[in-house]
N, C-alpha and C positions, 0 to 999 in steps of 0.2 A: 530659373530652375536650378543651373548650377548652386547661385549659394544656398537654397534649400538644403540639395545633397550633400553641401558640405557640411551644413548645421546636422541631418542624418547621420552625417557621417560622425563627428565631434561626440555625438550622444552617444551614437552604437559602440564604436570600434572598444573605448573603455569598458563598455560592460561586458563584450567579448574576449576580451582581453582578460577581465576579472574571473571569466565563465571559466577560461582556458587554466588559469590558475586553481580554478576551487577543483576542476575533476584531475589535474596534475598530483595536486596536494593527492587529495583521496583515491587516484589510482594508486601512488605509489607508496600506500600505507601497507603492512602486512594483514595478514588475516590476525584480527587480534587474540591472542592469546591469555584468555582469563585465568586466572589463578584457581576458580572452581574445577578446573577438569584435577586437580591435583587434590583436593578436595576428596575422603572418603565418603562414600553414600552412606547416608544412614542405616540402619539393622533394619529397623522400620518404615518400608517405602510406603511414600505417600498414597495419597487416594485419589486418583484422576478423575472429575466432572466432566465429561464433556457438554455442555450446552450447544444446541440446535434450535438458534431463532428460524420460525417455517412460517410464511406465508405463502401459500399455494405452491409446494415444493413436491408435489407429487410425482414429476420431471425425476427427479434427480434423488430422492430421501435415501429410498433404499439401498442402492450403492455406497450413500456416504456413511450413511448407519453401520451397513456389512464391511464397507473398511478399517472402521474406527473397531469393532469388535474384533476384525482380524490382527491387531496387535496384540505382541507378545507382552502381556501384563495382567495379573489379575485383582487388582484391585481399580475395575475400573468402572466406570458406570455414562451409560449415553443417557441426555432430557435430551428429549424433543418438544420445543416447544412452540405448541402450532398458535396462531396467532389471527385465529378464527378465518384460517384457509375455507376457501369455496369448495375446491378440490379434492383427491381421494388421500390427501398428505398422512390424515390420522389415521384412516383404514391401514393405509399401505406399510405403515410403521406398524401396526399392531399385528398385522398375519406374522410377519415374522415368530411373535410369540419367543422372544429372548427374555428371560427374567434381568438382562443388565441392562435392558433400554424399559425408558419409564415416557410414560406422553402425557406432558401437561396444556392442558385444555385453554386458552383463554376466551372471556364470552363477552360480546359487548355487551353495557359500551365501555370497558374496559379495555378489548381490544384494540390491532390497530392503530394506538400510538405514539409507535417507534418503535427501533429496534433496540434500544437504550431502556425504554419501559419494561416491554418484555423481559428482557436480561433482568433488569430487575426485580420483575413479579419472580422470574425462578429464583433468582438468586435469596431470594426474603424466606423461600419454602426451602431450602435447603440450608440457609443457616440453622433454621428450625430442628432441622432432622439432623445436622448434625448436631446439635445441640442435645436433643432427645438420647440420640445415642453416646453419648458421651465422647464426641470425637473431637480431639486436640484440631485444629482450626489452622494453626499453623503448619499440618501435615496433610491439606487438603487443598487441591491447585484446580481451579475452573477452569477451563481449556473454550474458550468459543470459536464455533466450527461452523461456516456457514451452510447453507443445505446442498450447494454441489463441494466441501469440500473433500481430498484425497491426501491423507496423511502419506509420509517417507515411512516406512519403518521402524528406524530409529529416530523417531520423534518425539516417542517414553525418554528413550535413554538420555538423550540430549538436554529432554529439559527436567529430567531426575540430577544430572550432572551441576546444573546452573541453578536449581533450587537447592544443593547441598549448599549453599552458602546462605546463611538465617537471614543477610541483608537485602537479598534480592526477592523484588515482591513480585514480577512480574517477567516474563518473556514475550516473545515473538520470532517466530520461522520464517524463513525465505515462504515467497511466495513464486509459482512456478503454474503454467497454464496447461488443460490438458489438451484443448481442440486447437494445435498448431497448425494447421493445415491451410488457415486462411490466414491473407496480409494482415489484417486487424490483428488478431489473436495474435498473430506471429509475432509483432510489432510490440503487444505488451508482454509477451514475457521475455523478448530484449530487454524492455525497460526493467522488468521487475527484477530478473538475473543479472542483469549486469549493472547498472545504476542502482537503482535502489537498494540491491545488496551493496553495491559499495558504500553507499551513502550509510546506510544503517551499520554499515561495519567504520567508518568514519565515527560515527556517533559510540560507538564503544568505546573508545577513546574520549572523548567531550563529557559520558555520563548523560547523552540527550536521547536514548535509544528510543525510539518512536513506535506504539501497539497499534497492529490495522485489527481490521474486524474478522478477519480469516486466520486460525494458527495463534491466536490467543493466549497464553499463559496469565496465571495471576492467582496469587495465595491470597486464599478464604480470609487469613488475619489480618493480611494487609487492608482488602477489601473493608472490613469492618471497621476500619479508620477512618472510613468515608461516609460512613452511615448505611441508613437501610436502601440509599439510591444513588450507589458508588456510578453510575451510569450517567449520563445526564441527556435529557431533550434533545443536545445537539445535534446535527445531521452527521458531524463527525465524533459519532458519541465513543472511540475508540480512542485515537487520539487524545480530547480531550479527557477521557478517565487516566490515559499514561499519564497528563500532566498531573491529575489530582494525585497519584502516587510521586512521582517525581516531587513535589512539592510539598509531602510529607515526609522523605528523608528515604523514600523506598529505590532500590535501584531496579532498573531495567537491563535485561540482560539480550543479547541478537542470539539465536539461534542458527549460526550460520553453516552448518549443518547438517539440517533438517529444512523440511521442506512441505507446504500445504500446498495439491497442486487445487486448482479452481477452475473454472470455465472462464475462458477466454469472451469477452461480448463481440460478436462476429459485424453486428449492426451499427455503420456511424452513427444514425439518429442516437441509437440506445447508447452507444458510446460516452455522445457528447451529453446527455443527459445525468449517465452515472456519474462522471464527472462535475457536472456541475454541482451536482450533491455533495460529492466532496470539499471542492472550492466553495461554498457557503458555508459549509462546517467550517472549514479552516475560517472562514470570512468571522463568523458565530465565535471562533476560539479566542480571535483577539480581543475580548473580553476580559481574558485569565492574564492580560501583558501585564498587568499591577503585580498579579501575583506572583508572579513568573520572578518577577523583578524584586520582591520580598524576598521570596524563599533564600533557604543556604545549598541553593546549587551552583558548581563552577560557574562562573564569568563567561567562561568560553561553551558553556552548553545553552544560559541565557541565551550568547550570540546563536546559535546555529538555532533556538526554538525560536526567536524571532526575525530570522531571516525564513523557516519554514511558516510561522504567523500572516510574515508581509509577504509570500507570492503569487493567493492570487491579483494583490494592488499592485506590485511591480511586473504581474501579464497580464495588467490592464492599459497601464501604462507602455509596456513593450509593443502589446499589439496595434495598439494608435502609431507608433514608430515603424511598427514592421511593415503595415498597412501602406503608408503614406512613403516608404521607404521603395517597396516594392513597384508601389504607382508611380516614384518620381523614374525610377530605372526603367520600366516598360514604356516612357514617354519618351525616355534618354536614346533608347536603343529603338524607338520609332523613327525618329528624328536624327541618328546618328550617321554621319558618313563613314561607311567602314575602310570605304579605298582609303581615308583619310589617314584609318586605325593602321591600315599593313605597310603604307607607302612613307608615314610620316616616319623624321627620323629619329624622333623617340618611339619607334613602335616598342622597341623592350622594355621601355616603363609600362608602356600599355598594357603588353602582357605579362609583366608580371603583375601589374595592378589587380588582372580578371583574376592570376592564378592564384591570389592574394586572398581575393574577395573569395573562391569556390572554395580554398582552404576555410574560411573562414564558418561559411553557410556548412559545407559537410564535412569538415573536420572532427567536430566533436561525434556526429551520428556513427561515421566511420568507426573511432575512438570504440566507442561501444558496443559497436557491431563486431569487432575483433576480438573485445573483449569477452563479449556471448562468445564466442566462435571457440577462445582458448578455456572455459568454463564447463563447456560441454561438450569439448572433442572424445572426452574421454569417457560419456557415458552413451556406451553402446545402444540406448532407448531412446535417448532423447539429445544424442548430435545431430545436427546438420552440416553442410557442404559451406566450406571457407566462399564459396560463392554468394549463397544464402545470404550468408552476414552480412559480408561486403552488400548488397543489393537493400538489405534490409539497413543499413548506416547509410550509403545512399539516400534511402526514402526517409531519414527519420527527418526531417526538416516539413514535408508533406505531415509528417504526423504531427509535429509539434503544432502545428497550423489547425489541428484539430481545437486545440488548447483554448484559441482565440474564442469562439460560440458558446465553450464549456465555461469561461469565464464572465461573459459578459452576461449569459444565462441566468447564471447566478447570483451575479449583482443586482441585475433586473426582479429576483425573486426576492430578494435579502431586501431591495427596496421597498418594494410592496407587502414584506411579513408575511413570503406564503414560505412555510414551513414543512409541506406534508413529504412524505416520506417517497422518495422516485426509487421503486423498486428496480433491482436487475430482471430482467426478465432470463430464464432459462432455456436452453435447447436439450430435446431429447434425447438422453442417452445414446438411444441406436443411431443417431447422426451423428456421434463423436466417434473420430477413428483417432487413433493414438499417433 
């Protein structure tokens, strides 16, 4: 059993060791300073779409509708596009009676499938109309907004700012959850505010900046480089559309900013599900590595799309490690004599070995928990207590442990070619407290 651990140990410590490096690097980048905020706006601001893929979003529509129409912008226009909901999704859009939301219908068997399809069947009707009306295409930006999402304010402003520059095709906003109130929820929008904004603000730097499906940007013209189905089948049909702009010379810009806030999924089942969804999309992306590899994009943005490519095979690989890692320790310390551990007269290797090891498992969680903590001490809505954090970095190792089900979920799915689409499920408004 010893030399197991130490074979454990030889694999892990290096890629912990690497881990420690990559969020060192990317902690202590600055917030990157694009050259578009210096950038005059155009006379003529552009025309905001917002798209709304809806399958049975009756939950949640109308607040996200009435948010998006409470920004301060007029040239802006909401689709809703119901996606042959069961539900009261297309009633509940229409009472409104707003002339700047429009609800397009889809009917099987058209319907259905994907969220990638759908985006597409609107997006085919509104090149149309723009076209009908004589509207320059490259002053027209698609924004997709999932059916719970809740825009910042200056969300116009920010991505008016990063499209005054003709070479950037596309954006993406922090992402930020509303139902913090449970450990789940809580836990992902640590992740999303404090990792994945760093991360994505790393990627500003690189030129690799990454589009989720919530908080969307992306010009009409660029789009039309792609054809009539800039979206693709993929289960992470977002991502892989960034790359099909990435790999036409378009850049991606971080809205770092601005902010979509979303529902938090409060349900491990559901958790590990949406996830897996994800991680087979990514699994689906590695398809694009040829091209990826063709294209005239930096070297160093290749590396970080192919280190995001390979992770859910390198947490598949980890968690057979982590697994067996975990098991040999819980056998070690069944078995272990402790009087051995306080009285031996290397007890101080001992313990600095455990403090070694506890830096190692909650360090980084910590790392990020603090990092939450210093990000949003200063917004009177949505602080929490330096406790929180700490507690919440604490657990994040518990969470990452999620990752393991969500992973192999997906592999098992991607094996067998089952493809259909694992919707988020939604909770009801009046159970969300802020």
């Amino acid at each position: 059993m010893g030399n197991a651990l130490w074979v454990c140990g030889i694999i892990s410590v290096p890629l912990v060791f690497l881990y420690y490096m990559y969020i060192t690097f990317i902690s202590l980048l600055p917030r990157y300073n694009s050259k578009d905020r210096k950038l005059p706006l155009e006379k003529e601001k552009p025309y905001f779409i917002f798209c709304i893929p809806c399958l049975n979003e009756a939950k949640v529509i109308q607040k996200t509708v009435e948010s998006l129409l409470q920004l301060d912008y007029h040239r802006l226009l909401v689709v809703v596009i119901d996606d042959a909901s069961d539900d009261d999704t297309v009633q509940v859009v229409r009472q409104m009676n707003d002339s700047r939301v429009r609800v397009y219908q889809r009917k099987y068997p058209q319907a259905r499938l994907g969220k990638g399809d759908a985006l597409n069947d609107a997006y085919q009707k509104i090149c149309k109309a723009v076209n009908r009306l004589s509207i320059d295409p490259h002053q027209v930006i698609l924004t997709v907004v999932d059916g719970d999402g809740r825009p910042s304010n200056n969300i116009l402003q920010e991505a008016q700012h990063a499209f005054a520059d003709s070479t950037v095709g596309a954006a993406q906003t922090n992402i930020r959850m509303t139902n913090r109130k449970s450990w789940l929820s809580f836990m992902q929008d640590v992740e999303f505010y404090s990792s994945v904004a760093a991360i994505q603000n790393s990627r500003e730097y690189l030129q690799s900046v990454g589009l989720g499906g919530n908080g969307q940007f992306s010009r009409l013209s660029a789009m039309q480089e792609l054809g009539e189905n800039p979206w693709s089948s993929c289960l992470l049909e977002d991502f892989d559309f960034g790359l099909s702009l990435l790999i036409c010379g378009w850049k991606i810009r971080h809205l770092s900013n601005s902010i979509m806030y979303q529902q938090g999924v409060t349900s491990i089942t559901r958790y590990i599900r949406q996830r897996s969804r994800w991680a087979q999309g990514n699994m689906q992306c590695l398809r694009r590595l040829r091209e990826v590899s063709q294209a005239k994009i930096p070297f160093l943005a290749k590396i970080d799309i192919l280190y995001f490519l390979l992770q859910p095979w390198t947490s598949l690989i980890g968690s057979l490690i982590m697994v067996l890692s975990w098991g040999l320790i819980g056998v070690f310390l069944y078995s272990y004599d402790f009087q051995f551990f306080i009285e031996s007269k290397q007890w101080i290797w001992n313990v600095s070995a455990l403090c070694l090891w506890g830096f190692l498992v909650f360090g980084p969680g910590l790392f990020w928990g603090i990092r939450y903590y210093q990000v949003t001490k200063k917004e009177a809505a949505n602080s929490c207590t330096f406790g929180q954090c700490a507690l919440a970095g604490v657990s994040m190792p518990l969470y990452n442990l999620l990752v393991i089900p969500s992973v192999w979920l997906a592999c098992w799915r991607q094996l067998i070619r089952k493809k259909d689409w694992l919707k988020t499920e939604r909770i009801e408004e009046n159970h969300i407290k802020e």
